[in-house]
Steps between C-alpha positions, in 0.01 A plus 500: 500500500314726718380297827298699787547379842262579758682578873288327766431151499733515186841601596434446836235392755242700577552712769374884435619735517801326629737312298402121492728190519729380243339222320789450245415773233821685437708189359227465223418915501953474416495289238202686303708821549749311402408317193370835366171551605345768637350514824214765593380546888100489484357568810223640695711648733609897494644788697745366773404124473570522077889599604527240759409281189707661239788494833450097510590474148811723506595295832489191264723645245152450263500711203170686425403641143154632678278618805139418427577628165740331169613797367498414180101516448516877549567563088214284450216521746377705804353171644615450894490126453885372485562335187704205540527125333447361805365553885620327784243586784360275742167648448524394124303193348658193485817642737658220677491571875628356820320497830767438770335630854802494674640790261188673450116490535443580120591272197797675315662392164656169451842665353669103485190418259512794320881498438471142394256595246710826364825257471295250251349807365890574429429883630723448745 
């Protein structure tokens, strides 16, 4: 499965164009990767701020297939919209967030809920 996973408020909290706190993505963004799926970075950010992104994952030991692209589309479409089976962004409808002020004045994604919900989806 192709997944797209948006970087701010997503992986981490929102902080740009800094890196935000960990709010327990990677264990879940592992066992994706891990179970076979394939993860692609969609993000707004670019330039300098896009590597310190890319960087985060790398530091994680998070395999990417993409960069705001799956690179698979290419034989089939010149669309720029990332084709995937599924988004996790906490901009997206329906996206289970968290709003914790002592880690960050922005709701970010509820990754216990959502890995709860992948495990009895039996994705991961």
């Amino acid at each position: 499965m192709y997944i797209a996973i948006d970087f701010d408020g997503t992986c981490v909290t929102h902080d740009y164009p800094r890196i935000g706190k960990d709010i327990h993505a990677v264990n879940v963004l592992k066992r994706l990767v891990a179970n076979g799926h394939k993860l692609i970075l969609n993000t707004m950010r670019s330039g300098k701020e896009l590597d310190d992104a890319v960087n985060w994952f790398k530091e994680h030991n998070i395999e990417l297939f993409g960069v705001n692209e799956n690179p698979t589309q290419k034989s089939w479409t010149e669309s720029p919209k990332v084709y995937a089976h599924m988004y996790i962004d906490d901009a997206a409808f329906g996206c289970p967030l968290l709003n914790v002020p002592e880690l960050s004045d922005r709701p970010f994604v509820n990754w216990p809920w959502i890995e709860l919900k992948l495990t009895q989806m039996e994705i991961i």
